[in-house]
N, C-alpha and C positions, 0 to 999 in steps of 0.2 A: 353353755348350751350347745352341744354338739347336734349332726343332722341325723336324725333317728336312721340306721342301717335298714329297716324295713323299707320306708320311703325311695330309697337310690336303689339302684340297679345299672349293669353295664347298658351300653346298646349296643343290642349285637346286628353284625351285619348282614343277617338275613332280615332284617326288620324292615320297615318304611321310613328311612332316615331322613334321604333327601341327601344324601352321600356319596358321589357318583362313583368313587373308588370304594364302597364299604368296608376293603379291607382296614384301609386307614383308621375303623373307628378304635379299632384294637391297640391302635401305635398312639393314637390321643387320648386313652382311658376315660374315650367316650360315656357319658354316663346321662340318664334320666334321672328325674327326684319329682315325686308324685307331688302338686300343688294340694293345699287345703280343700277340701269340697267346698265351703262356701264359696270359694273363689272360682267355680266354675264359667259362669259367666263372664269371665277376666282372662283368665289365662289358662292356655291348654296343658303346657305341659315348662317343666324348666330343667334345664343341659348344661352340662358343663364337661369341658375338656382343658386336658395339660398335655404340656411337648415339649419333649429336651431333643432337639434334631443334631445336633452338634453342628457338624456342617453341609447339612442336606436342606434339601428346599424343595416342598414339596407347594407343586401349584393341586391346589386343590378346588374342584368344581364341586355345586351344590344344587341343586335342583330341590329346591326348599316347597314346604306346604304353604300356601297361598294364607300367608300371615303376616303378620308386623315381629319384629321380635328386638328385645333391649339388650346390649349385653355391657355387663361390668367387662372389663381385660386388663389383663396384668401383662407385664415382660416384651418383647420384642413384637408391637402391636401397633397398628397405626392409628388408634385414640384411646384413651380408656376407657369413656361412656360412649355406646353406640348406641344408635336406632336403626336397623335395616326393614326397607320397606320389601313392601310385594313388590318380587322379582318378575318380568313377561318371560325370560331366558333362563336355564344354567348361568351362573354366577361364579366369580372365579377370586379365588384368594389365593397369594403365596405368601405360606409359614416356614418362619426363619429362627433359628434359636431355640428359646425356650420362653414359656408360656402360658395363661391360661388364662378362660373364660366361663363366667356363668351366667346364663340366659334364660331369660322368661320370654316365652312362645308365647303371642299374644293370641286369645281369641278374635273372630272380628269386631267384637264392640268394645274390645279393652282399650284401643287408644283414645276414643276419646273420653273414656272414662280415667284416663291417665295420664294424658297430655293433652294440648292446646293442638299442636298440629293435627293436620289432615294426613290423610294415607296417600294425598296426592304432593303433598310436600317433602315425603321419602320415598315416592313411588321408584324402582328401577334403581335405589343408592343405597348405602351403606354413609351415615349421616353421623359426625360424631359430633355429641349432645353439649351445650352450651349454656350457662344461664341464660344467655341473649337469643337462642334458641328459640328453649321452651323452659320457663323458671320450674315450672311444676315439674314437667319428665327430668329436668336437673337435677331437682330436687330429691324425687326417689333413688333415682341410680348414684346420685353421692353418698348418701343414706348408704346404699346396699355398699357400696364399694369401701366404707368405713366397719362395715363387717369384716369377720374373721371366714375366711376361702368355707370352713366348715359348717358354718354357722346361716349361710345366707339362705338356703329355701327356708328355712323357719320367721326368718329376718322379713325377707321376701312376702312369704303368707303376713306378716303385720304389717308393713306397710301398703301393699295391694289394698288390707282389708281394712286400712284406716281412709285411704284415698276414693273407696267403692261406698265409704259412707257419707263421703261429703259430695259423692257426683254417680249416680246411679246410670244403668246402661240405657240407654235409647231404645225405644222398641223396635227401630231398622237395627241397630246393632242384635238383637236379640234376635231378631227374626234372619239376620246374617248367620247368627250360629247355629240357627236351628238348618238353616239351606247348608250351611259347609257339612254338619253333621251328614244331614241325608245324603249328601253324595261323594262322602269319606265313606260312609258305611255300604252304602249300594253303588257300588261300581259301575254297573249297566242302567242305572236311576239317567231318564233321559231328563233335559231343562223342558220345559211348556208344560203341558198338562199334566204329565207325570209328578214333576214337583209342586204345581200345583194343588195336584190333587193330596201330596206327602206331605204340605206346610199348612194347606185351610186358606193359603193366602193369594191374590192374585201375581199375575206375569210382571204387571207393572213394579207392584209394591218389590217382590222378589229383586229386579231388576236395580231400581232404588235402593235399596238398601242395602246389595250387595259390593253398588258404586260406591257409595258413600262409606261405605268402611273398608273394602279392600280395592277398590279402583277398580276393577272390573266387573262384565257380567256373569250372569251364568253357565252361559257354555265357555267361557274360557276356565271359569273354575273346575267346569266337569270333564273337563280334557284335562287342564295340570295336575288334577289328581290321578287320573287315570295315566298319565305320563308318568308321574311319580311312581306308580305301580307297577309300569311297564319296565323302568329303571329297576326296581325291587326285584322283578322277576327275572331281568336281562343279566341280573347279578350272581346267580346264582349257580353252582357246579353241581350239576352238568346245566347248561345255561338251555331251557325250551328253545324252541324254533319261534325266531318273528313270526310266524304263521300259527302259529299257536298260542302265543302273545296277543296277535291282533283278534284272534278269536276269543281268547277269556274275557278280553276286558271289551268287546262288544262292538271293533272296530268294524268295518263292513268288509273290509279287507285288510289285505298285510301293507298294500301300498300308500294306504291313508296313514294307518299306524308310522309307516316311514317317513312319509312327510312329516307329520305332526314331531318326532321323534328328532329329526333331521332341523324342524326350522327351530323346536326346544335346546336343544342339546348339542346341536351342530355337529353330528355326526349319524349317521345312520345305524340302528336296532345291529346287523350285522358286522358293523366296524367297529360298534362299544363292545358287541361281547370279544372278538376278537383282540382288542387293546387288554381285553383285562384279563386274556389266557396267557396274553406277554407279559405281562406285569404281574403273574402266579407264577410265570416259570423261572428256576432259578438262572438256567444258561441261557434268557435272554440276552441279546445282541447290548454289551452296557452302552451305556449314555452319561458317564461320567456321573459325578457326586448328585447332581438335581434329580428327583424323582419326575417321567415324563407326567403331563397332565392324558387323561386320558380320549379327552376334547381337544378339538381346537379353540382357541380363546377367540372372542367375536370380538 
């Protein structure tokens, strides 16, 4: 049972990756693999990537969607079962060697439809998975990692869909997905009565159940997404004007957008796009064998 080539797809780097260098996704053979529909309620989406570096080392920063995610890893890796919670920063890994990883992007009610822990027990980590952990999320990701690299979204859609039958999602988790939906989808979607009025549901409830499955509320979710967007858009050749930036995505100004941008990412809309017109050109000033990061690490 190989993974039907319909379902995969590269990800390309004009996309919403959460990839703060996107050219990198090219040099990882970056890729998506569409989950099962039933599984919607579970998991958004699943990724994998491979890397032969020889002797480069590249620090690599992520500005990820405000989710849970599991990953199987193979090769020059620092656990092989992971759990990375929701990130409040840019988040920073250095890959070395060679490698690979496949990942299920959780939705917000998937963990604890999937594991014992809380989203406040991997909040801000990268957590590698243990029986003594959590026996159940063990239990899946040794599963998957006993699969063959080609074989796991299919792998994956069974056991997700065997685990969603023996533990159904929450209605805060539910009502989590439907809030991340509406303001993935509408960018300028403000929190209070706007979402209110987009969910049927109240401030409170919203609030609740946004805690409870991804640790925060919802104006930090409606900025990290728009953050993530701003990254998307900052990425791009010819890269808009922060002022242009801060106006799509419904900033009040460019200086908010800065701030917000600056306490995320630790660097300012104008210092990323500039890092990453050095890092396209080829008679950049070298830096020896390491690829720079294009942040500062916190």
């Amino acid at each position: 049972m190989n993974t039907d080539p319909d379902r995969t797809r590269p990800i390309e780097p004009a996309e919403r990756s959460g990839v703060v260098v996107p050219a990198n996704l090219v040099r990882y053979a970056a890729r998506w693999a569409t989950p099962a529909a039933d599984l919607s309620a579970v998991v958004d989406a699943y990724w994998s990537v491979a890397w032969d570096l020889g002797d480069d080392v590249v620090e690599q920063r992520i500005l990820t969607m405000p989710a849970v995610t599991l990953s199987v890893e193979e090769g020059e890796v620092p656990a092989p079962l992971v759990v990375t919670g929701v990130h409040r920063h840019a988040w920073q890994r250095t890959i070395t060697g060679r490698g690979r990883v496949f990942a299920v992007r959780l939705r917000p009610a998937g963990l604890a439809v999937l594991a014992d822990l809380t989203c406040a027990d991997v909040a801000d980590s990268t957590v590698p998975v243990s029986r003594s952990l959590d026996t159940r999320l063990f239990g899946l990701l040794d599963e998957l990692a006993r699969t063959p690299h080609n074989q796991r979204p299919e792998r994956a859609d069974e056991l997700l869909r065997a685990r969603l039958a023996e533990r159904a999602p929450s209605r805060a988790g539910l009502l989590a997905n439907e809030v991340l939906d509406v303001l993935t989808a509408g960018l300028h979607t403000r929190t209070g009565r706007p979402l209110t009025e987009a969910t049927g549901r109240s401030e409170r409830a919203i609030q609740r159940a946004l805690r409870s499955t991804l640790g925060q509320g919802p104006k930090w979710v409606s900025r990290w997404v728009r953050l993530q967007e701003a990254t998307r858009l900052l990425s791009q050749h010819p890269a808009p004007a922060p002022a242009d930036v801060a106006h799509e995505l419904g900033y009040s100004d460019q200086a908010h957008l800065t701030n917000d941008f600056r306490d995320a990412v630790g660097t300012t809309p104008a210092a990323y796009v500039e890092t990453l017109r050095r890092l396209a050109t080829p008679d950049a000033p070298a830096t020896g064998r390491t690829r720079p990061a294009p942040v500062r690490t916190r």
